[in-house]
C-alpha positions in Angstrom: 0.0 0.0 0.0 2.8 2.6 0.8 4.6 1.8 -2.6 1.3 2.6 -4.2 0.5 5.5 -2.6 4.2 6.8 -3.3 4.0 5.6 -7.1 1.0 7.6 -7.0 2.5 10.7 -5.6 5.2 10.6 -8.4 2.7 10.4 -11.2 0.7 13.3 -9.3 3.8 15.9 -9.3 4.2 14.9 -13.0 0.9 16.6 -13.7 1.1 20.5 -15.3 1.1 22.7 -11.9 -2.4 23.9 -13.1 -4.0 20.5 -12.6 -1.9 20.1 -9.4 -3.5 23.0 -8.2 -6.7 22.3 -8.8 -6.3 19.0 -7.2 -4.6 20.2 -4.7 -6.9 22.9 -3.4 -10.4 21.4 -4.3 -12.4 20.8 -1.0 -12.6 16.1 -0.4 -16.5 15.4 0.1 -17.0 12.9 2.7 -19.4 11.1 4.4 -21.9 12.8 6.6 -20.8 12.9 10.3 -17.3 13.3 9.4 -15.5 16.4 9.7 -16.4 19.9 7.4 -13.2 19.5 4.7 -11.7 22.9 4.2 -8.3 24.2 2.5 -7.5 26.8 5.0 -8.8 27.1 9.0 -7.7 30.3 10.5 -8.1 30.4 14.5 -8.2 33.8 15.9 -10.8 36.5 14.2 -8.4 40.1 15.2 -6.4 42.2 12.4 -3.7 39.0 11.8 -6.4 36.7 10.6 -8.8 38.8 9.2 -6.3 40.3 7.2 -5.1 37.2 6.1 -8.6 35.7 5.0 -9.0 39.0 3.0 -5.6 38.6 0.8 -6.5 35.1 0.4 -9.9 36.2 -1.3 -8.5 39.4 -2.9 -6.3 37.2 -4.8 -7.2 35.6 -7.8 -5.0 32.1 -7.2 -6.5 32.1 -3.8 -9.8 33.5 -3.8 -11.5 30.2 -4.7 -9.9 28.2 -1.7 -12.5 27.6 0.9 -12.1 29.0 3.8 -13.6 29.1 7.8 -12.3 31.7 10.0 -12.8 31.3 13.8 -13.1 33.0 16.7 -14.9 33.1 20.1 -15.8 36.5 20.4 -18.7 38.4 18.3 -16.8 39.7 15.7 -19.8 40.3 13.2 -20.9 42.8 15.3 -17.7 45.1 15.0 -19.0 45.6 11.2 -19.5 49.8 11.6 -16.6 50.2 14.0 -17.1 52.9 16.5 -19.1 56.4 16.5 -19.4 59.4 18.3 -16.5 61.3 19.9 -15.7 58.8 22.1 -12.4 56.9 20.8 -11.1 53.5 21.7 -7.9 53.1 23.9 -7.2 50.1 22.0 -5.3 51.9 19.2 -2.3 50.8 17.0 0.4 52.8 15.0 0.0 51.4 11.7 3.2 51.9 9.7 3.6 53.0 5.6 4.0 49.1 4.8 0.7 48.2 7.0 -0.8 51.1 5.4 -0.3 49.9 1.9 -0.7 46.2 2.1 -4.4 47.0 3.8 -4.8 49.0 0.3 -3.6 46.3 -1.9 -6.3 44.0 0.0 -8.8 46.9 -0.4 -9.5 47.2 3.2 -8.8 50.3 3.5 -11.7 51.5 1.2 -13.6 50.7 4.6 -11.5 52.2 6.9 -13.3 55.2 8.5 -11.0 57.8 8.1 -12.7 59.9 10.0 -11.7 58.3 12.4 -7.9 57.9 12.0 -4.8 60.5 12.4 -1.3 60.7 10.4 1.1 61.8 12.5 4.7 62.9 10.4 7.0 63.7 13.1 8.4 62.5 16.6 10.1 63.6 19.0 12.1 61.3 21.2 14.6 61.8 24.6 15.7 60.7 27.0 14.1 61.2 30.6 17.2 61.2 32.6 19.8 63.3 30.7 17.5 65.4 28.3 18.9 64.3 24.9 16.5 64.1 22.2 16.3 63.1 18.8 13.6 64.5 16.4 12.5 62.7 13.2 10.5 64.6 10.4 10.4 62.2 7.7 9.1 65.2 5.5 12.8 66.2 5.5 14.9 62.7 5.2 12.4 60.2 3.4 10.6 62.7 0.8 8.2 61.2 -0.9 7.6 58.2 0.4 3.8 57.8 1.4 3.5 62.0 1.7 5.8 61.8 5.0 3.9 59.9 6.9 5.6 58.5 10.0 2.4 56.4 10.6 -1.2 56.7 11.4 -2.9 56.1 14.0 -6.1 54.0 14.5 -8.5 52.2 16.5 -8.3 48.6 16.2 -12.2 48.4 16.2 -11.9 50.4 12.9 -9.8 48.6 11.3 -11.2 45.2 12.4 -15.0 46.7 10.9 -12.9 47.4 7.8 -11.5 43.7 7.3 -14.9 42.5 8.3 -16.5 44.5 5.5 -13.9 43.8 3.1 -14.2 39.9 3.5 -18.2 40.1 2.9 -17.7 41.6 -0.1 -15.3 39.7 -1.5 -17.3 36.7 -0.4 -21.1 37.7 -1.3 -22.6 38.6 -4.2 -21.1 38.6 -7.5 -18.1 39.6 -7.0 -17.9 36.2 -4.4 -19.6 34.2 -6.9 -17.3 30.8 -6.0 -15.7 32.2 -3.3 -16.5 30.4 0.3 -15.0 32.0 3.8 -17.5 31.1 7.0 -17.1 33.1 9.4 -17.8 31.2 12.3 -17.5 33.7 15.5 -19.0 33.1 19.0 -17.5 29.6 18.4 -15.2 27.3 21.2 -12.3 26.2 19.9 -12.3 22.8 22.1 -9.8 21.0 21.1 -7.5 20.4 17.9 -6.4 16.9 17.1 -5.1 14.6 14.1 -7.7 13.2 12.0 -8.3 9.6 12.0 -6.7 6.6 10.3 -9.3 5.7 7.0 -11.3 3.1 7.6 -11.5 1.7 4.0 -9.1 2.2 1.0 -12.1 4.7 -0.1 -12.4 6.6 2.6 -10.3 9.6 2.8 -7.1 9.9 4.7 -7.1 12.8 7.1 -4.7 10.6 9.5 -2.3 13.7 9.2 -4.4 16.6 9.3 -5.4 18.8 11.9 -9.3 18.3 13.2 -10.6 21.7 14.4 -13.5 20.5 17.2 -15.7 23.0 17.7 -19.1 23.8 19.5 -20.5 23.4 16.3 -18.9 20.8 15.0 -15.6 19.2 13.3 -13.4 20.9 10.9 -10.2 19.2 8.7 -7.7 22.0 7.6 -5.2 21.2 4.9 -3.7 24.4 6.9 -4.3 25.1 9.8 -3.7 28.7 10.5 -2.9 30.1 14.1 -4.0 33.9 14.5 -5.3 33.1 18.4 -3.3 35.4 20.1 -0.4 34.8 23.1 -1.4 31.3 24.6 -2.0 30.3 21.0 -4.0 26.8 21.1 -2.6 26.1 17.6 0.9 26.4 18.7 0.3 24.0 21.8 -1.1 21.4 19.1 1.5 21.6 17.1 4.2 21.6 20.0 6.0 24.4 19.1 8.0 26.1 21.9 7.9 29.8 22.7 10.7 31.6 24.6 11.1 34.8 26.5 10.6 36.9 29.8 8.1 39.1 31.6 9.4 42.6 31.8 7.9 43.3 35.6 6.0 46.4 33.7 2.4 46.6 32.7 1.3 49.0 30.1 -1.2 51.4 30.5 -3.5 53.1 28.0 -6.1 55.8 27.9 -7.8 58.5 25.8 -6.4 61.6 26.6 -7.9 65.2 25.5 -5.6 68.0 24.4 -6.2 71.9 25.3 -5.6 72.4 21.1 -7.9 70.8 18.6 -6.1 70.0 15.8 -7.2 70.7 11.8 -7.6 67.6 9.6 -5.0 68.1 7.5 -2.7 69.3 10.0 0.5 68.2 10.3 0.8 66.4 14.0 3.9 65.2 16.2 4.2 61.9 18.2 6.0 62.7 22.0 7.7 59.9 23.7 10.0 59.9 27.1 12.1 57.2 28.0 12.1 57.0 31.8 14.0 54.7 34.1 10.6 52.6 35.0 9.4 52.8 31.6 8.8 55.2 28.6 6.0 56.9 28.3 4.1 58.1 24.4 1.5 60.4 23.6 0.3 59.9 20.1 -2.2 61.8 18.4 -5.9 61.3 17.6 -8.0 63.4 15.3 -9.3 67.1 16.9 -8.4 67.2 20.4 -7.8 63.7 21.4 -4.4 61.9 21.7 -3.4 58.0 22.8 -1.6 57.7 25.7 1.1 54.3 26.3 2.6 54.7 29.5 5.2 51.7 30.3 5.7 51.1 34.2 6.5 49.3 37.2 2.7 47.2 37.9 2.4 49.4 41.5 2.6 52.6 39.5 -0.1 50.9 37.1 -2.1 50.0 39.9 -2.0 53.1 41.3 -2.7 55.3 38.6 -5.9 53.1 37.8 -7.3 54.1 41.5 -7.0 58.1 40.9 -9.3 60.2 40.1 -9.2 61.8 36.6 -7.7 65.0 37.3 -4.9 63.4 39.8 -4.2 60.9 36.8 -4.2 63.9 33.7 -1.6 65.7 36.4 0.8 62.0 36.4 0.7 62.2 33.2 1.8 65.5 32.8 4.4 65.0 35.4 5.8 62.3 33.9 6.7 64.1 30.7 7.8 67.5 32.2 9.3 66.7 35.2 12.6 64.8 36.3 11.9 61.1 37.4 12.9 61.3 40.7 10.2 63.7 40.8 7.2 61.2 39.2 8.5 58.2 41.4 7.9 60.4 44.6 4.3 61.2 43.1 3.6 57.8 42.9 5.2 56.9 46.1 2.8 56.1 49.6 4.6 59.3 50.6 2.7 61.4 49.0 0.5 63.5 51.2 -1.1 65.8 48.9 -2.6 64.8 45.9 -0.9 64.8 42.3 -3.0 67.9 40.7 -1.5 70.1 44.0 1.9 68.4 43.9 2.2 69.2 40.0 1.1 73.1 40.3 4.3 73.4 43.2 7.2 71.3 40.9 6.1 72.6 37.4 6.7 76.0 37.5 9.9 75.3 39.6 11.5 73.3 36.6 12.9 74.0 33.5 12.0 72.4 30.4 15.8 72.6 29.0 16.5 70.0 31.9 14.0 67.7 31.1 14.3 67.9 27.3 10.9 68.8 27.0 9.9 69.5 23.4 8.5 73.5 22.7 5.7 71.7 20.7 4.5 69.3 24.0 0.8 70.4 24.3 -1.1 70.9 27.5 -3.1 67.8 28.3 -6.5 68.8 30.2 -8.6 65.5 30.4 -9.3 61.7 29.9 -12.2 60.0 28.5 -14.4 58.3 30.8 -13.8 54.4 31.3 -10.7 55.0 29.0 -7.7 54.0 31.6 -6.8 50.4 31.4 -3.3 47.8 32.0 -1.6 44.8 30.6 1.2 42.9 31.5 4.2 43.4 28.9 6.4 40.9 27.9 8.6 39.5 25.0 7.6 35.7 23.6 9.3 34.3 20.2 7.9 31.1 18.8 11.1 28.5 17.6 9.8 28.0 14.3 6.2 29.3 12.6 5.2 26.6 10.8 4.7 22.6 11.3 3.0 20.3 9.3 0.0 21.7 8.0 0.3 24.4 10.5 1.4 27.8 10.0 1.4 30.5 13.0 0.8 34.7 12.6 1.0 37.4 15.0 0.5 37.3 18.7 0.9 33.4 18.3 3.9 33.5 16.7 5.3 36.9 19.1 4.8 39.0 21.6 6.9 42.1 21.5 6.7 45.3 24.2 5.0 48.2 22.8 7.4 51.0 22.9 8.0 51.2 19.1 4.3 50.4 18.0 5.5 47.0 16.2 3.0 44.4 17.1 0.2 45.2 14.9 2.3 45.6 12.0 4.4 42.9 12.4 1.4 40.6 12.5 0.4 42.1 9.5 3.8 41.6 7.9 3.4 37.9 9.0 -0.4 37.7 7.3 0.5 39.3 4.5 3.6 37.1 4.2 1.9 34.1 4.5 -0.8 34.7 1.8 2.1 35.4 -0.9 3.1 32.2 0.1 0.5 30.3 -0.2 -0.2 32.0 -3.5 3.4 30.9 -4.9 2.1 27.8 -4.0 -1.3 27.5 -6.0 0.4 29.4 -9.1 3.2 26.2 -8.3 0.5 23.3 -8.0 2.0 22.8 -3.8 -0.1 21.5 -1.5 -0.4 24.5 0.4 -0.3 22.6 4.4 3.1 21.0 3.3 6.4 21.9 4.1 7.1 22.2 0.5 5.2 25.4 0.3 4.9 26.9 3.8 9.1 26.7 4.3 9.9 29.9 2.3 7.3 31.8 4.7 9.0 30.8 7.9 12.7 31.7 6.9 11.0 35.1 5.5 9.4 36.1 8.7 11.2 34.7 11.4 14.2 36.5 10.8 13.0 39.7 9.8 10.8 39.3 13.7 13.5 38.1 15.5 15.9 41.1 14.6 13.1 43.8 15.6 12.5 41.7 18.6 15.8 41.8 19.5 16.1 45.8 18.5 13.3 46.8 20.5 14.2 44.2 23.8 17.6 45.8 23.6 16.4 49.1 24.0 13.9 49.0 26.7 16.8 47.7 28.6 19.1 50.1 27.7 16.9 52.6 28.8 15.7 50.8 31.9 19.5 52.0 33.8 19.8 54.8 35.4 23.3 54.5 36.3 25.8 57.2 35.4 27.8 55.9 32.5 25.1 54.3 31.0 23.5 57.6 30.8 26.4 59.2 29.4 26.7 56.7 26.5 23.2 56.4 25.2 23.0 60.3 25.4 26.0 60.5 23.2 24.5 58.1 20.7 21.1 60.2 21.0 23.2 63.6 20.4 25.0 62.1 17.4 22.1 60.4 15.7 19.9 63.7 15.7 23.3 65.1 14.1 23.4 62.8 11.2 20.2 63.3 8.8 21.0 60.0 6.8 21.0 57.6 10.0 17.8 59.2 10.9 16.7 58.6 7.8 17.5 54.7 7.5 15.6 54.4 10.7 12.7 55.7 9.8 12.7 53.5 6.9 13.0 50.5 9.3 10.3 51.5 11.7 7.8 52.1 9.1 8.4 49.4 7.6 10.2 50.1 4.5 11.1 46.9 1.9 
C-alpha cells in the first residue's frame, strides 16, 4: 500500500502545476458525520487573521480556496466600527508598509477615516539626561507615502474594515465561487489529528489537523494560528515559545488635548524614556491623543485608582518633570494629591532640563472608562510553521509596545503568509506541506527576531539609570539627531520600509 501511494505521488507531481492546483486545493467530500473538509482554517478572528482571509480572497490564485475563520468572540458585530466622539484606547500605530498592504487588499476603502490620524514627526529623549532626537520624515524620506511616520487607528476600525472587506469579497457577484465562514461566538475545544481511513475509499485525514468546535468538526489542509499569546494552535502543534516578563504593565487611555487640531494638520508623536518605563502620547483626530505609558505594575495599579484630574496631572508630570520627581508622586509618601503636587514642581522646573519639546501640548482630560493595563512581555515562537500548521501574530510573538511594532508585524506575517500560499497554487503545492509553507517561515522569522531583538535591547538600555550608561546612550542620541541620513534609515525601518 505505501509503494502505491508513493507511485502515485510521483505520477501526481508529473501533472502540469495547473491540474496540481486544482487537485490540490479542491475541497474532499465525505461522508456525513465526518468532519467539514476545508483548504485553509484560520483560529483567531483580530487584524492578523482577518487580514489574512481577505488577501487570500483578494487574490485571484487564492480567492476560490475555501475558507472558515474562527473565533470566540462576536466579531460580526464590529461591522460599523465605533461612533461618536468617544475613541477607543485600543489603538495601533499602523506603519507605511501596514498602510499599503491594507490597500492592496482593499480594506482600507472601509476604513473610517474619519476616524484615523497621520502623524509625520516624533520627537524622542531621554528622561534622565534630556537628549533628544527628532525625526521629520518630510525632510529625510521625501516622498515616500506624503511623510507619513504612521497613522494612528483604532483597532475596532480597522477590524469593521476587514470584516466589511471579506463580505464583499465573499457575497454577491463579486464572491460568486468564493467560500469564507465566518464562524464567530465559536469554542475552539480542542485540535487533534484526524483519523486513520477506515477503508481504502475513505479519505485519509490521519495527518491533518481536526478543528472541534461547539459546532462541530473541521479538517484543515492548513491550519492557520491567529489566536493570540497562549495560541491553542501552537500547543497542538508543540512548538515552543521563549522569552521573559518585563515586571512592567502598560497602560492606555484617551487623553484630551487643550488644542484641537485641523484635519490636515500636520501632527507630532512625543515619547519619554524614563527609568521605570517610557511613556508616548500619540495623536488622535481634533483634540484627542493615545496615551502608552510603560511602568512598574504598583505605579499601574496606582494610577488606575485616581481620580481623573490626579491621573491627567501623572501624566503630565511624567513628561515635564525629572523622574525622581514622578516616582515620589507615585510613592505612599505622597501627602497631597498629584494635581496640588504638580502646580508646586512645574513651574519650579525648567524644560531645558528635562528635554521637553517647545511643541509638547497641554493635556487637560481623559475619556471616561478609558484608563486600562496589561502585562508586557517578549515571547518568540522557535519555528512558525509545522505540518500543516502555520502561525501569525500574537501566536507567533509577543513584543513590548514602545515602538508600536506588534500590529504591523502581525500584518507583515499575514501578508507574508498569503504570498506564500499564492506561490504555492500558481506552483501546484499542496499549500499545508512543508514544501510550500518553508519559504514563509525563513521570511518572517528572521526579519521578527531582529526587531524583537532591536526593541528588547532598548527598553533595557533605557531601563538603567546609572551614570555611565547615561552618558553613553545620550551620546549616541546627540549624534544620531546630528546625522540626517542615519535618521533617515531608521525611519525607513520603523515604518516598515522593503
Amino acid at each position: 500500500m505505501a509503494l502505491t501511494r508513493s507511485v502515485a505521488f510521483r505520477k501526481l507531481l508529473a501533472l502540469p502545476p495547473d491540474v496540481r492546483r486544482r487537485l490540490w486545493s479542491s475541497a474532499v467530500s465525505v461522508t456525513p458525520g465526518k468532519p467539514d473538509i476545508y483548504d485553509v482554517v484560520c483560529i483567531g478572528g483580530g487584524p492578523a487573521g482577518l487580514s489574512f482571509a481577505s488577501a487570500l480572497k483578494a487574490h485571484s490564485a487564492t480567492r476560490a480556496l475555501k475558507v472558515a475563520l474562527i473565533d470566540a468572540q462576536d466579531i460580526t458585530t464590529s461591522r460599523t466600527g465605533n461612533d461618536g466622539d468617544a475613541y477607543s484606547n485600543r489603538c495601533s500605530s499602523l506603519t507605511p508598509a501596514s498602510s499599503r498592504f491594507l490597500r492592496k487588499i482593499g480594506a482600507w476603502d472601509h476604513i473610517n477615516t474619519g476616524r484615523v490620524q497621520p502623524y509625520h514627526a516624533m520627537d524622542v529623549w531621554d528622561g534622565v539626561s534630556g537628549s533628544k532626537i527628532h525625526f521629520d520624515p518630510r525632510r529625510y524620506e521625501a516622498g515616500s507615502d506624503y511623510g507619513v511616520v504612521a497613522t494612528m487607528c483604532e483597532n475596532g476600525n480597522l477590524t469593521a474594515a476587514l470584516l466589511q472587506r471579506l463580505q464583499a469579497l465573499t457575497t454577491g457577484d463579486a464572491g460568486a465561487g468564493s467560500v469564507c465562514d465566518i464562524l464567530d461566538k465559536t469554542k475552539v475545544e480542542s485540535i487533534e489529528l484526524g483519523p486513520q481511513p477506515e477503508t481504502e475509499e475513505t479519505v485519509d485525514l490521519s495527518q491533518w489537523p481536526i478543528v472541534m468546535t461547539s459546532q462541530g468538526q473541521l479538517a484543515a489542509r492548513l491550519l492557520v494560528g491567529a489566536d493570540g499569546a497562549n495560541s491553542p494552535v501552537r500547543q497542538f502543534v508543540d512548538i515552543p515559545s521563549h522569552g521573559w516578563d518585563y515586571g512592567q504593565h502598560g497602560v492606555v487611555a484617551t487623553l484630551e488635548l487643550e488644542q484641537t487640531f485641523a484635519a490636515d494638520e500636520v501632527r507630532t508623536a512625543f515619547q519619554r524614556f524614563l527609568p521605570t518605563g517610557p511613556i508616548a502620547l500619540l495623536p488622535l483626530p481634533g483634540n484627542k491623543a493615545s496615551l502608552v505609558w510603560s511602568t512598574s505594575p504598583q505605579h499601574a495599579a496606582k494610577l488606575k485608582q485616581l481620580p481623573p484630574n490626579d491621573f491627567v496631572a501623572m501624566v503630565s508630570a511624567a513628561f515635564r518633570l525629572m523622574p525622581v520627581d514622578v516616582n515620589f508622586m507615585l510613592s505612599p509618601d505622597m501627602a497631597v494629591t498629584p494635581s496640588e503636587e504638580l502646580r508646586w514642581r512645574e513651574p519650579a522646573t525648567s524644560p531645558s532640563s528635562t528635554g521637553l519639546p517647545s511643541t509638547f501640548p497641554w493635556i487637560t482630560g481623559v475619556q471616561e472608562g478609558s484608563i486600562a493595563s496589561f502585562p508586557l512581555r517578549m515571547r518568540h515562537a522557535d519555528t512558525y510553521t509545522g505540518h500543516r500548521v502555520a502561525l501569525i501574530g500574537d501566536a507567533a510573538h509577543t513584543i513590548h509596545p514602545l515602538a508600536g511594532q506588534g500590529l504591523n508585524l502581525g500584518l507583515a506575517d499575514a501578508e507574508a503568509l498569503a504570498n506564500q500560499i499564492t506561490y504555492g497554487m500558481e506552483h501546484g503545492m499542496d499549500i499545508g506541506s512543508s514544501w510550500c509553507l518553508d519559504g514563509y517561515n525563513s521570511e518572517r522569522w528572521a526579519a521578527n527576531n531582529a526587531m524583537l531583538g532591536v526593541v528588547d535591547k532598548l527598553q533595557k538600555l533605557y531601563s538603567a539609570s546609572a551614570g555611565p550608561v547615561v552618558w553613553s546612550r545620550s551620546l549616541g542620541l546627540e549624534a544620531v539627531e546630528r546625522m540626517s541620513w542615519v535618521k533617515g534609515a531608521l525611519m525607513g525601518v520603523a515604518a516598515g520600509a522593503k
